[in-house]
FISE-679406 format. One record per atom (N, C-alpha, C): z, y, x; residue number from 1; atom name. Coordinates in steps of 0.1 Angstrom, whole numbers, plus 5000, padded with zeros to 4 digits. Example, Ala and Ser with C-alpha at 12.3 -4.5 7.8 and 13.67 -1.06 7.14 Angstrom:
2
+------+------+------+-----+----+
:    z :    y :    x :   k :  a :
+------+------+------+-----+----+
: 5078 : 4943 : 5132 :   1 :  N :
: 5078 : 4955 : 5123 :   1 : CA :
: 5078 : 4967 : 5132 :   1 :  C :
: 5071 : 4978 : 5128 :   2 :  N :
: 5071 : 4989 : 5137 :   2 : CA :
: 5079 : 5000 : 5129 :   2 :  C :
+------+------+------+-----+----+
//
This chain:
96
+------+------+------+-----+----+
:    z :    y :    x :   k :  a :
+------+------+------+-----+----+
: 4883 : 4954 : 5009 :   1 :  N :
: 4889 : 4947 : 4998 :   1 : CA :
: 4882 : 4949 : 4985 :   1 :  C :
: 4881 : 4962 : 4986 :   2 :  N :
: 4869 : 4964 : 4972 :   2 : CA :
: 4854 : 4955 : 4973 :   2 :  C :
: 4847 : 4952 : 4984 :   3 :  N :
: 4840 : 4945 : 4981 :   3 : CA :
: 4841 : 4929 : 4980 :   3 :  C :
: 4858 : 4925 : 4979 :   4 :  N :
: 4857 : 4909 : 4978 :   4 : CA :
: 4861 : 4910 : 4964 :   4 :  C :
: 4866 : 4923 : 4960 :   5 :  N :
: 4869 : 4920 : 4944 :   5 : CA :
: 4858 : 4919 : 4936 :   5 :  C :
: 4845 : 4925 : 4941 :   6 :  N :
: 4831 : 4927 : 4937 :   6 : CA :
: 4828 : 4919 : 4935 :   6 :  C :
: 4826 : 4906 : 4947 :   7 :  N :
: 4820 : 4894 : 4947 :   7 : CA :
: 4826 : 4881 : 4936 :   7 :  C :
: 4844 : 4887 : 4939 :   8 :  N :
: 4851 : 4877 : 4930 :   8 : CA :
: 4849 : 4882 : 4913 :   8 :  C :
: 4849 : 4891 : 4915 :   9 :  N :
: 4842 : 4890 : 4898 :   9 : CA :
: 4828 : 4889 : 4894 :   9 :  C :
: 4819 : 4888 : 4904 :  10 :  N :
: 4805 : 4887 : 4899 :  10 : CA :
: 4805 : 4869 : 4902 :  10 :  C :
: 4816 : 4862 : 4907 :  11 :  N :
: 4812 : 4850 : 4909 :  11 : CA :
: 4822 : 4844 : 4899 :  11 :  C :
: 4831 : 4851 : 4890 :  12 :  N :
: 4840 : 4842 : 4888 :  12 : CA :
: 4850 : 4838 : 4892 :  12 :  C :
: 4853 : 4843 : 4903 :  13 :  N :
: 4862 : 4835 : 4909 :  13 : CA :
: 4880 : 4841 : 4914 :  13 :  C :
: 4887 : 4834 : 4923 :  14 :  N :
: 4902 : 4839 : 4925 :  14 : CA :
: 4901 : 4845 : 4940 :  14 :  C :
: 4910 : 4855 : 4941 :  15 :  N :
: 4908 : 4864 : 4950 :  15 : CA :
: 4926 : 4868 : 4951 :  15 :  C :
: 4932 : 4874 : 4961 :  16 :  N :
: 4943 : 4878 : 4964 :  16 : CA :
: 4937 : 4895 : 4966 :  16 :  C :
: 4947 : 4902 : 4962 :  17 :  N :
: 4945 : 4916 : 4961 :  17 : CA :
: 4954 : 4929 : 4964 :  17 :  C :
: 4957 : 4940 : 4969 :  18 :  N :
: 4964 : 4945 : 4967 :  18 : CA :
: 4965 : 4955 : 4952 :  18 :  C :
: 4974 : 4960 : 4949 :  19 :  N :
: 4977 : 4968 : 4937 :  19 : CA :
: 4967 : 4979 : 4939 :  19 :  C :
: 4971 : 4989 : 4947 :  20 :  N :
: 4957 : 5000 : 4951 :  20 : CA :
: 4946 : 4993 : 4948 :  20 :  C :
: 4942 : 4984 : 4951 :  21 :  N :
: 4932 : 4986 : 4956 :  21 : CA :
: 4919 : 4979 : 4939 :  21 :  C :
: 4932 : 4970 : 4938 :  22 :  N :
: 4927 : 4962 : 4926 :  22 : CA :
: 4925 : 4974 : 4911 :  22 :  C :
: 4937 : 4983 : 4912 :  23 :  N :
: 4933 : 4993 : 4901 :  23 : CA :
: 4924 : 5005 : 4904 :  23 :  C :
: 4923 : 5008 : 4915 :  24 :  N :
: 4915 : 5020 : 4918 :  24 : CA :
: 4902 : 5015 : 4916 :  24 :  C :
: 4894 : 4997 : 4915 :  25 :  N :
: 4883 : 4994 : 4909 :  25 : CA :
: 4884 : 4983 : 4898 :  25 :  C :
: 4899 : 4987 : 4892 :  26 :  N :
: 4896 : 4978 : 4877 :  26 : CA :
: 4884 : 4983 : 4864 :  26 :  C :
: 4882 : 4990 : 4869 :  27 :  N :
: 4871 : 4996 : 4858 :  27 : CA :
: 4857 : 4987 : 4859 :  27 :  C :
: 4850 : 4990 : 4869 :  28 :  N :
: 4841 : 4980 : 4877 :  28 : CA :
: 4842 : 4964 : 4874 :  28 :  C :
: 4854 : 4959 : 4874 :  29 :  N :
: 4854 : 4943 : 4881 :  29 : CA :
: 4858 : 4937 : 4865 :  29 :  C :
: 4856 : 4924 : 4863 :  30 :  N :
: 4859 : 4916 : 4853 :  30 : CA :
: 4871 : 4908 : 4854 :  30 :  C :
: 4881 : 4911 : 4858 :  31 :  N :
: 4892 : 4905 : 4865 :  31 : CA :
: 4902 : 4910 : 4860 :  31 :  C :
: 4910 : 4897 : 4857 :  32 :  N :
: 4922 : 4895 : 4852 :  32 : CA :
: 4938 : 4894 : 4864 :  32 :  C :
: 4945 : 4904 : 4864 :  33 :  N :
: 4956 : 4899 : 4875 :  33 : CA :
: 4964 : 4884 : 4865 :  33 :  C :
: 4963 : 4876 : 4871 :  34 :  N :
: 4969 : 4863 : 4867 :  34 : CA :
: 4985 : 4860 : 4879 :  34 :  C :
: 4987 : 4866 : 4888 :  35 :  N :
: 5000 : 4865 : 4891 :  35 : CA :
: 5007 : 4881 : 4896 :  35 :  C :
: 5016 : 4882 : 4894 :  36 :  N :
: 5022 : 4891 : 4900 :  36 : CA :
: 5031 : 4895 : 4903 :  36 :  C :
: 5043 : 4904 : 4909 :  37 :  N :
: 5058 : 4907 : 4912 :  37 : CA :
: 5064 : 4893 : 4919 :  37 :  C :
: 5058 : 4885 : 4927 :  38 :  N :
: 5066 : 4871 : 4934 :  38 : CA :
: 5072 : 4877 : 4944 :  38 :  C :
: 5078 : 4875 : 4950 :  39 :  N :
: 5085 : 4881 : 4963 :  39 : CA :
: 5080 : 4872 : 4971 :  39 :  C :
: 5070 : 4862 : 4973 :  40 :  N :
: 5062 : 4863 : 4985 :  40 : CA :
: 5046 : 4867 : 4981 :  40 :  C :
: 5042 : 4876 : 4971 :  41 :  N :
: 5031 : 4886 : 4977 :  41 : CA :
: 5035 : 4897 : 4978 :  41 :  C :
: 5049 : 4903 : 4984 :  42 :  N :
: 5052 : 4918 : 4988 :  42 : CA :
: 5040 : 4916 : 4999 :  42 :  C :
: 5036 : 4929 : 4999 :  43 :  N :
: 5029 : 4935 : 5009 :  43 : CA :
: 5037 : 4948 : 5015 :  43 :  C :
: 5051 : 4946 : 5021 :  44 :  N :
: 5056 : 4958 : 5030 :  44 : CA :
: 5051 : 4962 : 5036 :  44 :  C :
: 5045 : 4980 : 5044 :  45 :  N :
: 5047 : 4986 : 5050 :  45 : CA :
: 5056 : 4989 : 5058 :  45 :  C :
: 5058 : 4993 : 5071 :  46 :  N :
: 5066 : 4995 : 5084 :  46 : CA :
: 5062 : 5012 : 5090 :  46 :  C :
: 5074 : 5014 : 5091 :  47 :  N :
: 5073 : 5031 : 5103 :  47 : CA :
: 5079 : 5025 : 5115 :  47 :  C :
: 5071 : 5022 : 5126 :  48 :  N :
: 5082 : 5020 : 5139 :  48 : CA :
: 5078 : 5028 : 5150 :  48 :  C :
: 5088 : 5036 : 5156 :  49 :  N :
: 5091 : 5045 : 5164 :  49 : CA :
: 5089 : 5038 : 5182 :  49 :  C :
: 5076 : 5042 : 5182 :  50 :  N :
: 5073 : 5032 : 5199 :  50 : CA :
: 5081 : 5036 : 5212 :  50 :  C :
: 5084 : 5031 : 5220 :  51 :  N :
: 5097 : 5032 : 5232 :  51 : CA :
: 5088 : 5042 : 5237 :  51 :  C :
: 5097 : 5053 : 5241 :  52 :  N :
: 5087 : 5069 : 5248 :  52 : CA :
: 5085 : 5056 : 5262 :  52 :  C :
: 5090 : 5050 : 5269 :  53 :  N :
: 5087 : 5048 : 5282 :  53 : CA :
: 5079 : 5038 : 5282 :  53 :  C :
: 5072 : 5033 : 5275 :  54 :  N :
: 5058 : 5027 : 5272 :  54 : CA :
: 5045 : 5030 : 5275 :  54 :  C :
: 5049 : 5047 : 5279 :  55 :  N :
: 5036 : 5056 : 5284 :  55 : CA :
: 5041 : 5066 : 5282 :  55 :  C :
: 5029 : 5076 : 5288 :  56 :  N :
: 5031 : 5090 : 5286 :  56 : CA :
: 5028 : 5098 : 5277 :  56 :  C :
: 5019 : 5091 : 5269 :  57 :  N :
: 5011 : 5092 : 5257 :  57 : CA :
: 5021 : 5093 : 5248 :  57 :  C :
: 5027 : 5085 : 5247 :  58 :  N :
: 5035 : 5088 : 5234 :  58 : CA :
: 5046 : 5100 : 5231 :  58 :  C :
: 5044 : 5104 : 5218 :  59 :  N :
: 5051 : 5120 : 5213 :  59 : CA :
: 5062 : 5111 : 5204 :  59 :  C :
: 5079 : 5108 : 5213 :  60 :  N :
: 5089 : 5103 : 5209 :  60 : CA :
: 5092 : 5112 : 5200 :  60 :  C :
: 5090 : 5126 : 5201 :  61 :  N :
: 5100 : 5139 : 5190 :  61 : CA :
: 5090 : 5140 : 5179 :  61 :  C :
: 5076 : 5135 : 5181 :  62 :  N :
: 5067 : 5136 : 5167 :  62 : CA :
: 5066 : 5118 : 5161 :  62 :  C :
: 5073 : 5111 : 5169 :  63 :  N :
: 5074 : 5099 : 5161 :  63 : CA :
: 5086 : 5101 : 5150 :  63 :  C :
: 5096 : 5104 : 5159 :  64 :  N :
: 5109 : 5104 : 5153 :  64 : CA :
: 5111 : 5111 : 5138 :  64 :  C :
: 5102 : 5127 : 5145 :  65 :  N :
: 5099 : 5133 : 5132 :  65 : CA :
: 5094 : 5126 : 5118 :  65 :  C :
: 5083 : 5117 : 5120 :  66 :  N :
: 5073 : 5114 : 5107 :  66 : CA :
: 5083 : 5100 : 5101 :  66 :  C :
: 5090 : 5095 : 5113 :  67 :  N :
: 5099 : 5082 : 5107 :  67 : CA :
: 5108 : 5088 : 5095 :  67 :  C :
: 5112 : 5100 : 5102 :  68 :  N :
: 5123 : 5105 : 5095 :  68 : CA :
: 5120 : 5108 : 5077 :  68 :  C :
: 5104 : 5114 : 5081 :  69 :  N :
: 5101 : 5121 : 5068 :  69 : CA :
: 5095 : 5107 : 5057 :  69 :  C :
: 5091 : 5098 : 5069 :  70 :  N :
: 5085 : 5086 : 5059 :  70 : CA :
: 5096 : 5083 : 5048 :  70 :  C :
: 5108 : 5078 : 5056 :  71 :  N :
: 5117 : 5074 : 5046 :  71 : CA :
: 5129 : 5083 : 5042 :  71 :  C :
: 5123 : 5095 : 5041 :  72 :  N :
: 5130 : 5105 : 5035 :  72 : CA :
: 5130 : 5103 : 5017 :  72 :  C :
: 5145 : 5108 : 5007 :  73 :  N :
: 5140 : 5105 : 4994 :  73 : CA :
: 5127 : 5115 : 4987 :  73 :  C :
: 5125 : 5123 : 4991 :  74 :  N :
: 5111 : 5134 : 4988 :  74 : CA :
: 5101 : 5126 : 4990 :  74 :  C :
: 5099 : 5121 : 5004 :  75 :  N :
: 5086 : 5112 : 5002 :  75 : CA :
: 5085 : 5098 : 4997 :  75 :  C :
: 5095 : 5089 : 4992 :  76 :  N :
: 5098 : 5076 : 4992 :  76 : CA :
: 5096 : 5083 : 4975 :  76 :  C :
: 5098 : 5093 : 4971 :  77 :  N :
: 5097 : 5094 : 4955 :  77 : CA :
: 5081 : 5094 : 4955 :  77 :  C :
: 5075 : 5105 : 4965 :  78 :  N :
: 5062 : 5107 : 4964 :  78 : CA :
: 5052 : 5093 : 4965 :  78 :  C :
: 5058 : 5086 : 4973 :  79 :  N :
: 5050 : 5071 : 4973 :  79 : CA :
: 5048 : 5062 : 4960 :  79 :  C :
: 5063 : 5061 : 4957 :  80 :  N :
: 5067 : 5052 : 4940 :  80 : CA :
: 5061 : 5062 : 4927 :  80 :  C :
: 5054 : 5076 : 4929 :  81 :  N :
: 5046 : 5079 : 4920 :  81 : CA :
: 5033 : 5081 : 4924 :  81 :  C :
: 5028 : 5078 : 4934 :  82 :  N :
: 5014 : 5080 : 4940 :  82 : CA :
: 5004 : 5071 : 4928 :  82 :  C :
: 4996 : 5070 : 4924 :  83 :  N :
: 4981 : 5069 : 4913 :  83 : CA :
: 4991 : 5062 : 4901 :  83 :  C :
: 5002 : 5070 : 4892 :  84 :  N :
: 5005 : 5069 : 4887 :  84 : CA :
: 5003 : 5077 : 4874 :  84 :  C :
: 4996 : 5089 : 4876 :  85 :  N :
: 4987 : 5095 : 4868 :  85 : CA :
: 4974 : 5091 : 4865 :  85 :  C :
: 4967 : 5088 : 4874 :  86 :  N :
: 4956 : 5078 : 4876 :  86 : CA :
: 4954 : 5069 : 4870 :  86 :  C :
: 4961 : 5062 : 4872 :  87 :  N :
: 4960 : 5045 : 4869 :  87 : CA :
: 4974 : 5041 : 4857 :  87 :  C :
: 4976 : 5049 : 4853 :  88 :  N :
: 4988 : 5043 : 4848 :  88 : CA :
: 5004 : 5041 : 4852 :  88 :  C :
: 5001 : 5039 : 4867 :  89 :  N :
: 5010 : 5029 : 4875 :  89 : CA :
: 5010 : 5029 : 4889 :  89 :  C :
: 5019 : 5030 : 4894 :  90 :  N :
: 5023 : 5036 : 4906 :  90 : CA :
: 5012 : 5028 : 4918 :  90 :  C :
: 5010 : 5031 : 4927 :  91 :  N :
: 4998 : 5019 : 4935 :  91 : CA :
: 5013 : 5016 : 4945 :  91 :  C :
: 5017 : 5020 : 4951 :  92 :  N :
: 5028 : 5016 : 4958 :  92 : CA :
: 5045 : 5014 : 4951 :  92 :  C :
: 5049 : 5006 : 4962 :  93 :  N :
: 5068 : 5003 : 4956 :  93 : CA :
: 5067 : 5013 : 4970 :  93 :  C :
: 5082 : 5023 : 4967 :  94 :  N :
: 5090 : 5023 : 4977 :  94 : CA :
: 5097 : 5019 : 4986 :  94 :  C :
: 5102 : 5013 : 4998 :  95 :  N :
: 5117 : 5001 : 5004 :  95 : CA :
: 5120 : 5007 : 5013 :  95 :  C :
: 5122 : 5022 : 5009 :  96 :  N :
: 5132 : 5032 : 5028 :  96 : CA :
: 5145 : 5025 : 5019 :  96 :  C :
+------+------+------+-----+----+
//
């Protein structure tokens, strides 16, 4: 993604982008965000917990674990502040 923002600003041109990705090389690029906050460019993330009986492979008590912690409030805070020292501004929304 960093290098289509490369090209779209060395060409001029429009590009779709995520928030990370676009501030972590705003410094670099000549680009303007011209749209933003629509509720159809959410870019959700998902935690889903795969059926243990799917295989043997799968660790049901260490999925269950990390689901639990994903959308725990400790980490759901830690996300909605993640490169907000950095950048200003949070690179992720929270939605546990």
């Amino acid at each position: 993604m960093g290098a289509t923002l490369t090209i779209a600003s060395e060409k001029d041109a429009y590009t779709i982008s995520d928030r990370g990705t676009y501030l972590s090389n705003e410094q670099s690029q000549a680009l303007d965000v011209l749209v933003e906050g629509d509720d159809e460019l959410l870019n959700p993330y998902h935690v889903l917990e795969v059926d243990p009986s799917t295989g043997d492979r799968v660790n049901a008590a260490g999925g269950t674990e990390f689901a639990d912690w994903i959308v725990s409030g400790e980490t759901q805070q830690v996300i909605g502040e993640f490169g907000e020292a950095e950048y200003g501004r949070p690179l992720f929304v929270p939605d546990a």
